[in-house]
C-alpha positions as a Markdown table, in Angstrom:
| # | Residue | x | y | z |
|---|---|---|---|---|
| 1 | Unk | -19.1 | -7.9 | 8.3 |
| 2 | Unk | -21.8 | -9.9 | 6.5 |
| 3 | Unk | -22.5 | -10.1 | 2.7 |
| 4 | Unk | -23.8 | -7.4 | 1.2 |
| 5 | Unk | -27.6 | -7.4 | 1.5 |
| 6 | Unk | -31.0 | -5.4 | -0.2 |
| 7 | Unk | -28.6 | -4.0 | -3.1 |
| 8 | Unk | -25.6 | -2.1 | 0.1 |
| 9 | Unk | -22.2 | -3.3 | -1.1 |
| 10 | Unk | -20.1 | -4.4 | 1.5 |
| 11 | Unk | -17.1 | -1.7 | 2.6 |
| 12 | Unk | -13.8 | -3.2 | 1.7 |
| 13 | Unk | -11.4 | -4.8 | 3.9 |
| 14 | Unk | -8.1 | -2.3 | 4.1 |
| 15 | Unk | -4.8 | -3.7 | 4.3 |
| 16 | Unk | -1.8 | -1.5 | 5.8 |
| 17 | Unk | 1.5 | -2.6 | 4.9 |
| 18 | Unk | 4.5 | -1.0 | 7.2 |
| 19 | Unk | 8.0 | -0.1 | 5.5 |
| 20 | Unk | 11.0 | -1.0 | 7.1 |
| 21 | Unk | 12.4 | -1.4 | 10.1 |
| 22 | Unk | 8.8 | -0.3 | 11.2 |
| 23 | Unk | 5.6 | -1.6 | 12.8 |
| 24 | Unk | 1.5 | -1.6 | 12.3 |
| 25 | Unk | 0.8 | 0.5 | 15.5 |
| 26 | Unk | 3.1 | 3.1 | 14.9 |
| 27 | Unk | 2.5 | 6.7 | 14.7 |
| 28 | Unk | 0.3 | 7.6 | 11.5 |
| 29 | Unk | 0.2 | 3.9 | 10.4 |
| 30 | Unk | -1.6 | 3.1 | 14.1 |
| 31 | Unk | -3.5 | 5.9 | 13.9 |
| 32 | Unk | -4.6 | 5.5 | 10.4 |
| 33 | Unk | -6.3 | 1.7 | 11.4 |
| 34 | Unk | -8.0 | 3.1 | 14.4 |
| 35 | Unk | -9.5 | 6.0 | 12.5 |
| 36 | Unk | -10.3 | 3.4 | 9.7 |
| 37 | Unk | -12.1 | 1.0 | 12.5 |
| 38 | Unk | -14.0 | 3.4 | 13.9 |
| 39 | Unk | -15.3 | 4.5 | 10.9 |
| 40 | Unk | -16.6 | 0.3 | 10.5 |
| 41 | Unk | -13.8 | -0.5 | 8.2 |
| 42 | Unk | -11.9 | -4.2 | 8.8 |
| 43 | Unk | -8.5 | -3.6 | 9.2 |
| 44 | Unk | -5.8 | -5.8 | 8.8 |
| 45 | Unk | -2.1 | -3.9 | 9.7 |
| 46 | Unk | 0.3 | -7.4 | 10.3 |
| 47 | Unk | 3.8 | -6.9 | 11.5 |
| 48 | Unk | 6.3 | -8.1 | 8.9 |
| 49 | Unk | 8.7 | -10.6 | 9.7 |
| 50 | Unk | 12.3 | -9.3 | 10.8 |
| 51 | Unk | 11.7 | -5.4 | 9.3 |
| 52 | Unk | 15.1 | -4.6 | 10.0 |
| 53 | Unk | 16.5 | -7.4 | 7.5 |
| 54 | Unk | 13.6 | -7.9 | 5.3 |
| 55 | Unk | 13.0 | -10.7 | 2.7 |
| 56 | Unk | 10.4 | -10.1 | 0.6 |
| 57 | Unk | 9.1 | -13.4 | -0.1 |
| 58 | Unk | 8.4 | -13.9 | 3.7 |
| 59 | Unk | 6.2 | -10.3 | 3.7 |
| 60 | Unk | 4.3 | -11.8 | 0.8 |
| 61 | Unk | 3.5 | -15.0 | 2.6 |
| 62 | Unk | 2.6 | -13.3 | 5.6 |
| 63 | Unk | -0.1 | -10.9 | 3.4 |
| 64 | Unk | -1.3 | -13.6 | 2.2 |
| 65 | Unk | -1.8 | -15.4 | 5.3 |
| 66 | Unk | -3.7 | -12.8 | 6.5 |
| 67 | Unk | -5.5 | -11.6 | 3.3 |
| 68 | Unk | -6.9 | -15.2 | 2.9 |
| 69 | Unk | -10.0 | -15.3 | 0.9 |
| 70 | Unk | -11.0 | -11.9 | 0.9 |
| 71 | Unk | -11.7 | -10.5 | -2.5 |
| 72 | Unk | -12.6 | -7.2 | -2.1 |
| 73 | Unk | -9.6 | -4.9 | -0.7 |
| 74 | Unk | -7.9 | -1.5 | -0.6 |
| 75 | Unk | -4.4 | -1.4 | 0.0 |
| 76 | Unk | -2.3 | 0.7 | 1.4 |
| 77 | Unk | 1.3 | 0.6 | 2.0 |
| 78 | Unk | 4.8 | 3.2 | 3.1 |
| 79 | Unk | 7.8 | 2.9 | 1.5 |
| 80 | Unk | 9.0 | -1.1 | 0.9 |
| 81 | Unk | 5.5 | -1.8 | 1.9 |
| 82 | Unk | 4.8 | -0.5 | -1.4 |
| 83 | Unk | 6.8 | -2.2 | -3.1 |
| 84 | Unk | 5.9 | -5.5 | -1.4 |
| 85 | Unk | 2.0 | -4.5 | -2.2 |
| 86 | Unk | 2.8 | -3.8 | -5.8 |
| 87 | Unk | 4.3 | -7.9 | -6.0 |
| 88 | Unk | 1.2 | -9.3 | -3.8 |
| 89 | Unk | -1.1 | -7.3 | -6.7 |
| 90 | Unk | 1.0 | -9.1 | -9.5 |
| 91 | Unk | -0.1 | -12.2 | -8.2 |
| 92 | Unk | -3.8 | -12.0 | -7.1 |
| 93 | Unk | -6.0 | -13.9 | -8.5 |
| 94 | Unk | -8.4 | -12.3 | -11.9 |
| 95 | Unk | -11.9 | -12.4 | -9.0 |
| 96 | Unk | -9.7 | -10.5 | -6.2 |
| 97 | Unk | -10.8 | -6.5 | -6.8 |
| 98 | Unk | -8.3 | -3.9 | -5.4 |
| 99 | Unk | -10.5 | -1.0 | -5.1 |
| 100 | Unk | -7.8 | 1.3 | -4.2 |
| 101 | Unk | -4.1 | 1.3 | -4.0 |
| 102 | Unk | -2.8 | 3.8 | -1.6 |
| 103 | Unk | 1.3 | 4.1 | -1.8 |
| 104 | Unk | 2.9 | 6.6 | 0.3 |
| 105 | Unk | 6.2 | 7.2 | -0.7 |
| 106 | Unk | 6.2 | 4.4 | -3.2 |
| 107 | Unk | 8.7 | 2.5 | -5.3 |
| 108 | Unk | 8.5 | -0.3 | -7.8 |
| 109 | Unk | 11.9 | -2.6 | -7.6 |
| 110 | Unk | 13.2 | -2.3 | -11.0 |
| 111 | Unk | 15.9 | -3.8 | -12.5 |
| 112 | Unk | 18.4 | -0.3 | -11.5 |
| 113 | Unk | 17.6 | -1.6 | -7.8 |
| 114 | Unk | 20.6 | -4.1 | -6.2 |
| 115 | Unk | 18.0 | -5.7 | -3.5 |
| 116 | Unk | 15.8 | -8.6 | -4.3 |
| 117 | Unk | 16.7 | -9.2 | -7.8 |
| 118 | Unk | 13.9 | -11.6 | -8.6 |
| 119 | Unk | 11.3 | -9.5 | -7.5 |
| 120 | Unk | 11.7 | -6.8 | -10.2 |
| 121 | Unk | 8.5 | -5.4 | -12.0 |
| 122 | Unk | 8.5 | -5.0 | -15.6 |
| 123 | Unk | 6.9 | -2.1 | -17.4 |
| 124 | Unk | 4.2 | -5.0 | -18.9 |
| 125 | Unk | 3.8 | -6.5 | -15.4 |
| 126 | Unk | 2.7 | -3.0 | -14.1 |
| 127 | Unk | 0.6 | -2.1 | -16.9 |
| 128 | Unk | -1.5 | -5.4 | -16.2 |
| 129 | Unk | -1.6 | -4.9 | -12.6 |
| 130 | Unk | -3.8 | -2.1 | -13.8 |
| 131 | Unk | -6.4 | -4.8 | -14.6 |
| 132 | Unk | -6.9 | -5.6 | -10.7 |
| 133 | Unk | -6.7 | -1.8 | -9.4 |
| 134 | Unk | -9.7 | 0.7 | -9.8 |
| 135 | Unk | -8.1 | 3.3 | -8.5 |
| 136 | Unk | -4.3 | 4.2 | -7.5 |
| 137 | Unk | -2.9 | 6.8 | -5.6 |
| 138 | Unk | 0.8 | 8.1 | -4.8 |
| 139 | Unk | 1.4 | 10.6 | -2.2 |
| 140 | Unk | 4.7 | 11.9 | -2.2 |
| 141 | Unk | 6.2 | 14.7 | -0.3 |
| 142 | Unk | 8.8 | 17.0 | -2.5 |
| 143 | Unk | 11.9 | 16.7 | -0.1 |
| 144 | Unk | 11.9 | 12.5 | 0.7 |
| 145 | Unk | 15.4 | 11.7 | 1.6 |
| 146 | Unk | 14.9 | 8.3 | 1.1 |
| 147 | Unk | 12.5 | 7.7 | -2.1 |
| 148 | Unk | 13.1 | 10.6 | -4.5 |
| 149 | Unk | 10.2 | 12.1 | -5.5 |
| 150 | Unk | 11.1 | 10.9 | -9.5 |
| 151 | Unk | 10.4 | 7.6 | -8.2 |
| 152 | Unk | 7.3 | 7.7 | -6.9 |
| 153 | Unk | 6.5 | 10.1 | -9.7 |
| 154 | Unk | 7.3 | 7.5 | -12.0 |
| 155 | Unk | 5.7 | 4.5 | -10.5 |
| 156 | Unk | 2.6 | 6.9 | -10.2 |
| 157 | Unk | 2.9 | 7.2 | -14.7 |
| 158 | Unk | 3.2 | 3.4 | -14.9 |
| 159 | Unk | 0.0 | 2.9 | -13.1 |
| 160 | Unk | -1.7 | 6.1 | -14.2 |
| 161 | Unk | -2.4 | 6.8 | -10.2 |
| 162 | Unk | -3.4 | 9.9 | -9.3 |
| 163 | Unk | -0.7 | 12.3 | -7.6 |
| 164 | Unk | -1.2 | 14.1 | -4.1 |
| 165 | Unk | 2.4 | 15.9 | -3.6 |
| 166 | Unk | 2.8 | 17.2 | 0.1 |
| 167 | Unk | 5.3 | 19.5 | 1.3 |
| 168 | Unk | 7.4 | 18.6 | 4.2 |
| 169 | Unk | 6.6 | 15.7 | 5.3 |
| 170 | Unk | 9.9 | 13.9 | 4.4 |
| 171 | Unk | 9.7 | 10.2 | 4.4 |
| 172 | Unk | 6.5 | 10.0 | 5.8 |
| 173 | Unk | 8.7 | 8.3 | 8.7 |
| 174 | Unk | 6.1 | 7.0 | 11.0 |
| 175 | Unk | 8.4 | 7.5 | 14.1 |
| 176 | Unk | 8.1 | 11.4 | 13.2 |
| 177 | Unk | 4.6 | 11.5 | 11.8 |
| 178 | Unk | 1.4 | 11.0 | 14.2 |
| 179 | Unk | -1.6 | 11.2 | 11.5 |
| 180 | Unk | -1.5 | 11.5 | 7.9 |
| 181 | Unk | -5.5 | 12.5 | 7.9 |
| 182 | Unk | -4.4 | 12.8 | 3.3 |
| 183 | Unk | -4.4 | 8.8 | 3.4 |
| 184 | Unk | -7.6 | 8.6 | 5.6 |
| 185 | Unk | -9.5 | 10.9 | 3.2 |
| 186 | Unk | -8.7 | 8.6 | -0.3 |
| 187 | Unk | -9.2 | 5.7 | 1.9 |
| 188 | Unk | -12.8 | 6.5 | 2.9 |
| 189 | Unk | -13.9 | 8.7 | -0.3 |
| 190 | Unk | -16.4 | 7.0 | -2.1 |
């Protein structure tokens, strides 16, 4: 896409971030990027190294590999790709604008959490993450077997995101789910 031109701001680029022991192409998460494309969206949806054993300090390098320069982004992650989003907005620069922040089934790795010990958030760290983030959403579904709804209920307070609670939908596992046309709608509300 070019610059933006005659006063037309240019559409985002929307990053999707896969949990683990997923991939990009998989049922609502593929489906999600093609709906998003042909709707003139870029999309970038990279496969995370090793998602069965992951280390988060290679997921970060690889988003921002494939973020490069770009400066104007939604995001968009399941699960620990929420997580790992959360850390990759911690460290963007002051000029990169996050226009939304879309976690499904989302967590914040806090100091209660025995996995990746140096890549806990602190209450302060979320609270100025808010400075990069125009708008944040958590969708959650009210029986999640593997993030309880408290957490993402929580991480949604400490960013003051907006809630969208669905019923049913368990982890949002993309092996079980084809669409999720909730994430498409915040994604391409204006």
């Amino acid at each position: 896409m070019g610059e933006a031109t005659a006063g037309l701001t240019r559409q985002p680029t929307v990053v999707i971030v896969h949990g683990w022991a997923s991939a990009p192409g998989e049922g609502w998460l593929g489906w999600l990027a093609d709906e998003l494309r042909e709707r003139g969206y870029e999309v970038i949806a990279p496969q995370m190294p090793h998602p069965r054993q992951p280390d988060i300090d290679e997921w970060l390098e690889k988003l921002r590999e494939v973020v490069g320069e770009r400066r104007h982004l939604v995001l968009a992650g399941h699960s620990l790709g929420c997580a790992v989003l959360l850390q990759f907005v911690a460290g963007l620069d002051e000029n990169v604008v996050v226009e939304k922040l879309v976690l499904i089934a989302g967590f914040y790795l806090e100091k209660t959490t025995t996995h990746w010990p140096k890549h806990y958030l602190t209450n302060t760290e979320l609270v100025q993450m808010k400075e990069h983030i125009r708008d944040s959403y958590i969708l959650y579904s009210d029986d999640d077997e593997m993030v309880a709804p408290e957490r993402s209920l929580q991480l949604a307070e400490k960013l003051g995101a907006q809630v969208i609670e669905l019923h049913q939908m368990g982890h949002f596992a993309p092996r079980r789910l084809t669409e999720l046309p909730e994430a498409l709608d915040i994604i391409t509300e204006r």
